[in-house]
N, C-alpha and C positions, 0 to 999 in steps of 0.2 A: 209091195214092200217099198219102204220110203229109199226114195236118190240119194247115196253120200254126196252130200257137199262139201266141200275144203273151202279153206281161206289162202288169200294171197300166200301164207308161209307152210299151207300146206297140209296142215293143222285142220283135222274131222270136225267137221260142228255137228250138233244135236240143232237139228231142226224142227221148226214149227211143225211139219207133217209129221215128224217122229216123236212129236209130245202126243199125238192122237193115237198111239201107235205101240208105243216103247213104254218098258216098266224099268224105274231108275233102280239102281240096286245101293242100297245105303249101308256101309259099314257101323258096327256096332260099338259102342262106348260107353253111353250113360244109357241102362234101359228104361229109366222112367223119362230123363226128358227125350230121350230120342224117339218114343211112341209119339208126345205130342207135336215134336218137329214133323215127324211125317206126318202125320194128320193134318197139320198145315198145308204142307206140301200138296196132300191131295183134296185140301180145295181149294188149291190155285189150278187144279185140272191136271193133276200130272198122277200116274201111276205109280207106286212105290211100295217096296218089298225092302224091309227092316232084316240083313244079317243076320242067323245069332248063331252059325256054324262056329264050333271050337273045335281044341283037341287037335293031336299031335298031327295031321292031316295039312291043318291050315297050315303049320310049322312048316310041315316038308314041302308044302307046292310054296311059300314064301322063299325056304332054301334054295330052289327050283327056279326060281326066277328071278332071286336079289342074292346078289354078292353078300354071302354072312359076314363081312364089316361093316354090311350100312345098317343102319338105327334101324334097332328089331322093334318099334312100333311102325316103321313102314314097311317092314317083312311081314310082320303079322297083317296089314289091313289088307296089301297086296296078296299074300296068302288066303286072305278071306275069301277074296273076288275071287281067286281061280282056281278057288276049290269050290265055291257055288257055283262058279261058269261052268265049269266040270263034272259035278255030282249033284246040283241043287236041281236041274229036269228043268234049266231055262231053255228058251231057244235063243242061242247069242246073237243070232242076229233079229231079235226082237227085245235087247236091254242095252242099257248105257249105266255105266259107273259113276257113282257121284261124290265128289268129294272135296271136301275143305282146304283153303291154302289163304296165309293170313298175311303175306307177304315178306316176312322176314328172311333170315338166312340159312332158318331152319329146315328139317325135313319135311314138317307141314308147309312148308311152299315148293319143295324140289320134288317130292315122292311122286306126284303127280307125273310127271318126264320117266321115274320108274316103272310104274304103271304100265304110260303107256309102251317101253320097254318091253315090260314084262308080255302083253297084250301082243306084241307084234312078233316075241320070240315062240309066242304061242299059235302064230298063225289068227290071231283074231283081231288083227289093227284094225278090221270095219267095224268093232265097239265102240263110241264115241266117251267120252270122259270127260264131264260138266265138271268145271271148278265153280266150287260154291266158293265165292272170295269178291272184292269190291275193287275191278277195275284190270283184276289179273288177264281174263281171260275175257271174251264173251261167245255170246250162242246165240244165234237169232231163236231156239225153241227152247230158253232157260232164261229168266230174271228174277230180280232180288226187288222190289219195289217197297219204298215205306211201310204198306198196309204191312208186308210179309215180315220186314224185319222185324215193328211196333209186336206183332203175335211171336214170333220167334222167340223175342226178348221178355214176353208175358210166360211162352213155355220154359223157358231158359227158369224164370225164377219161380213159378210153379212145383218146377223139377226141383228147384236148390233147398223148398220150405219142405216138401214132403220128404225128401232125402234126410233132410236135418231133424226133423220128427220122428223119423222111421228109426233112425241112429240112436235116438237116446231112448227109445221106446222096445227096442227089439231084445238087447240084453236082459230086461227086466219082465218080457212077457210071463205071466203064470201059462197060458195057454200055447204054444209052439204054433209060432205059423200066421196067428190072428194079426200082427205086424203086414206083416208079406200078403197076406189076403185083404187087410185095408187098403195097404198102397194101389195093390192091383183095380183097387174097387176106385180110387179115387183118379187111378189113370181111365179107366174106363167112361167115369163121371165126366171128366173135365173136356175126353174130347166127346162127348154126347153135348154137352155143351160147346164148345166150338163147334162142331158139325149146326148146331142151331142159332150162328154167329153169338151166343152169348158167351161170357167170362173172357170176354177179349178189349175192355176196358179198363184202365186203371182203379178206376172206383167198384167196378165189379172186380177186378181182382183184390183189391182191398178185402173184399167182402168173401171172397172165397179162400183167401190165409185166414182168416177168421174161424173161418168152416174146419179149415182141414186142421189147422190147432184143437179148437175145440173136441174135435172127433176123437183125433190118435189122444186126448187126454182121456177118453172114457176106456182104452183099454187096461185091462188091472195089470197090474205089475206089483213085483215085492222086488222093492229096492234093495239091494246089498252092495257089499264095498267091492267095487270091481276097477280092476285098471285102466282108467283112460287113454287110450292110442292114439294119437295124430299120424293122419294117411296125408302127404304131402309129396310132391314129387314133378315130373315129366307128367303133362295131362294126360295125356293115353296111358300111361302102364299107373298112372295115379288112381281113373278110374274103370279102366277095363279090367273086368275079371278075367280074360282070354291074357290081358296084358300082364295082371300080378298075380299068373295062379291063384286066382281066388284070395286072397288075404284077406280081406272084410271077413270071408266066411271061416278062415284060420283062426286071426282074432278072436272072432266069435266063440269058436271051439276051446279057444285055450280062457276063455270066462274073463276075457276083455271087450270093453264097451268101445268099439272105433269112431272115431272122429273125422268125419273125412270134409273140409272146407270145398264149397259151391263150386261151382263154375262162374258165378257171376265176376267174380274179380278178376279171372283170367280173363273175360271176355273184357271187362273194363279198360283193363289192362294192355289188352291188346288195342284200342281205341284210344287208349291213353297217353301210347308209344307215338302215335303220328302227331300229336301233339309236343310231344317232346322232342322229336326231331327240327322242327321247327322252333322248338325256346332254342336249341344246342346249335343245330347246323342252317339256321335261316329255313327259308320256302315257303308259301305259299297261304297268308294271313285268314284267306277265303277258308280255305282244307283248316286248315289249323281252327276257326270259328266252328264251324260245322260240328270237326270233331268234337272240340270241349263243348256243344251242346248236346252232342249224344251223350259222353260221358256222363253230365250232369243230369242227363234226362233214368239214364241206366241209377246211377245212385239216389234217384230221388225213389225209383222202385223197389232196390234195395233197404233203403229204410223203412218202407213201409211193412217189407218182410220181417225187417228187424223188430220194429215195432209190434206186429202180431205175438212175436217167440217172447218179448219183453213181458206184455200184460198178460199170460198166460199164467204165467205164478209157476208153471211146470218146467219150461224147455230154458234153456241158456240158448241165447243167440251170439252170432258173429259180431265182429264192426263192421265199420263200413268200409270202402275203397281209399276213404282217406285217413280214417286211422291206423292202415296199413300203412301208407306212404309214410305217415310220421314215424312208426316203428324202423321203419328200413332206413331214414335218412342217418341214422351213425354209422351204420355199417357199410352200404352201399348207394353208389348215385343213381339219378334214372335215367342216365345215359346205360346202364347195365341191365337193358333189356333182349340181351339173347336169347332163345328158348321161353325159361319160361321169368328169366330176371331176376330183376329185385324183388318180385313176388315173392318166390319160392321162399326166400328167405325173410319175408315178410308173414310169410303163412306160419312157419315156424314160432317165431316171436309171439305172435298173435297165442297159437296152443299153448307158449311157455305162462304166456301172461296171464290166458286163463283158464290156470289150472291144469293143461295139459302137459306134462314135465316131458312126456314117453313118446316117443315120436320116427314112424317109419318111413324116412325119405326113400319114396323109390326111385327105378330109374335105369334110364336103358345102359348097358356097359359102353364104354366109349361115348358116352352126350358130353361132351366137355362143357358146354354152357352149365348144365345142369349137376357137373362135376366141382364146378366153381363154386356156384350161387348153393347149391346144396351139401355136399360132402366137404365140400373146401370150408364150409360155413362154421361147420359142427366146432374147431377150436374153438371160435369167436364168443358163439354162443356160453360153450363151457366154461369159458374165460368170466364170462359177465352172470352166469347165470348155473352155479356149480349142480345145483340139481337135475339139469337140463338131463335127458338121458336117449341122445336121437344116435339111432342105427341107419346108416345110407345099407340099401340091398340092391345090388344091379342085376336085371334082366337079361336075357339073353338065351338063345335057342340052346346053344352047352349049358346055361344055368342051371344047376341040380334043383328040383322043387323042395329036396330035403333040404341042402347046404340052405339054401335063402329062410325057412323054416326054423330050425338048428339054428341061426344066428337070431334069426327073431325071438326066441326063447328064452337065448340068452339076457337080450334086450329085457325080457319081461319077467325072469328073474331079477334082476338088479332093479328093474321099477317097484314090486314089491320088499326085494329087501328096503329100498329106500325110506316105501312106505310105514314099513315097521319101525325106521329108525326114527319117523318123523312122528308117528304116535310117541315112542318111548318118550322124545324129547318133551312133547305137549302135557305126556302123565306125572312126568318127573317135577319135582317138588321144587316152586323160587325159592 
């Protein structure tokens, strides 16, 4: 069994004998890109077991070990872990927890302190807990090097072109399922290819948005007038199905086509912010160059996705990271990057502009960043944009799945009346 080591503060590290040794256990959230991050992960040599325990379970051991006023997407991830450490048949003293912190004020940089809380109220503080984050923390047996982020950020937008494919292909399938059995088929493909170092270039990723458009275009579909929904929100309960009781698959049911925008601009986003502290509050010209070349490096990849969904003649694509900024600058600055910022309500704009009028801001109860930037939003909107028709639904362990349900309904009553009123208007005689 590998040595616990500490550091000066105290603080367990995941050591190089313990990456020979130990399987990291990763939290669930997007399941198409998150298959290919870990397949990354394990070929940099590391052991990895993919989450996907749900259900009322997770809830109560999350209740169990976090105060229910802290932000229930860190209840629930924290719920995750110790209800796998507990029921999933690990040996805990042969796993470490891994997980994300992007440095802000939010709970994705603090939950991790929860964790490891939660972990030591359970008697299991010899767990080690890697932050996956750039400078937070480190681990002599965990790094983040160029080669990994360059592939992270190729799975990052792999995940964001088949999500957006699968979106506007799955409402319309004649056949049930044949959606959901490509995707599955092209996660399969693409890490059979990573495992064989290929599709981990730019120009071979080129070549494989190419692929994967072309593909989901040969599934049959019969098109009908279905209502468009924008998924917009808190990232975690935006896209975990554990996080928004399902709602993509709700949508679905109530004969709405969901719209759920990438991950790529949150991640932008978040690299985009150290830059911006530096136009606002001075520091560090080096940090700040760096940054705005990932940035630019991240949206030149971005376009070329854009690009693929463009020449298809089929799919609608996104903008990019900076036609987002231009939408946000009347409304809010980019000093208003708490949570999830100027995004959020940048994502908004984005769905009103095209075409998306109907729009479900999720979100945890009590996120006040996200209570600003998104619920606080919905006036401004309505103000400049009367058709606009966005529902905020807040999460939470008391949340009834009916009430959140029940209000969505309503939401999608009034997008259809709207809709009828907008034919009549078009049929009626100048």
């Amino acid at each position: 069994m590998a040595e616990l080591v500490y550091n000066e503060q105290g603080r367990l590290l995941f050591t190089k004998e313990m990456k020979k040794e130990y399987t990291l256990l990763m939290p669930q959230m997007l399941p198409i890109h998150f298959s290919m991050f870990r397949k990354f992960l394990e070929l940099e040599g590391y052991k990895v077991d993919q989450l996907n325990n749900s259900g009322r379970n997770v809830v109560d051991e999350g209740l169990k070990y976090v105060h229910n006023d802290t932000c229930y997407p860190a209840l629930l991830v924290i719920g995750q872990f110790m209800d796998a450490l507990k029921n999933g048949g690990y040996d805990p003293h042969k796993v470490a927890l891994l997980i994300t912190q992007t440095g802000g004020g939010c709970r994705a940089s603090n939950y991790i302190h929860l964790l490891r809380k939660a972990l030591k109220k359970a008697g299991m503080e010899y767990i080690p807990v890697i932050s996956v984050s750039f400078g937070l923390e480190s681990n002599p047996g965990f790094s983040i090097g160029l080669s990994l982020i360059r592939k992270l950020i190729y799975g990052m937008m792999y995940g964001d072109i088949i999500m957006n494919v699968a979106n506007q292909v799955r409402p319309y399938e004649i056949e049930p399922g044949q959606t959901d059995q490509m995707v599955a088929d092209w996660i399969d493909r693409l890490v059979d290819r990573f495992t064989q170092g290929k599709g981990m270039s730019r120009k071979e990723m080129q070549r494989g948005f190419d692929e994967i458009v072309e593909e989901f275009k040969t599934i049959p579909v019969r098109i009908t007038d279905k209502v468009r929904v924008g998924v917009v929100g808190e990232i975690y309960v935006k896209f975990s199905e554990l996080g928004n009781n399902y709602l993509e698959q709700f949508l679905l049911g109530e004969g709405a086509e969901p719209v759920v925008p990438g991950l790529t601009d949150f991640v932008i986003f978040k690299v985009f912010n150290r830059v911006t502290d530096v136009n606002i509050y001075g520091g560090n010209p080096i940090k700040k160059a760096l940054c705005s070349m990932a940035v630019e490096y991240i949206i030149k990849c971005q376009n070329d996705m854009i690009r693929a969904l463009e020449k298809s003649g089929r799919f609608r694509a996104p903008g990019d990271f900076n036609q987002l900024r231009e939408l946000a600058k009347d409304y809010l600055g980019e000093g208003c990057k708490m949570g999830e910022g100027w995004l959020l309500t940048a994502e908004m704009l984005e769905l009103i502009h095209s075409g998306t009028n109907n729009i479900v801001c999720a979100q945890p109860f009590g996120c006040l960043p996200n209570h600003i930037v998104g619920k606080g939003m919905i006036r401004a909107l309505k103000d400049n944009y009367p058709n606009s028709n966005v529902v905020a639904i807040d999460y939470d362990p008391s949340a009834t799945k009916i009430n959140q349900e029940n209000r969505i309904k309503l939401m999608l009553a009034n997008a259809k009346a709207l809709a009828k009123e907008e034919k009549a208007r078009e049929a009626a005689p100048v």
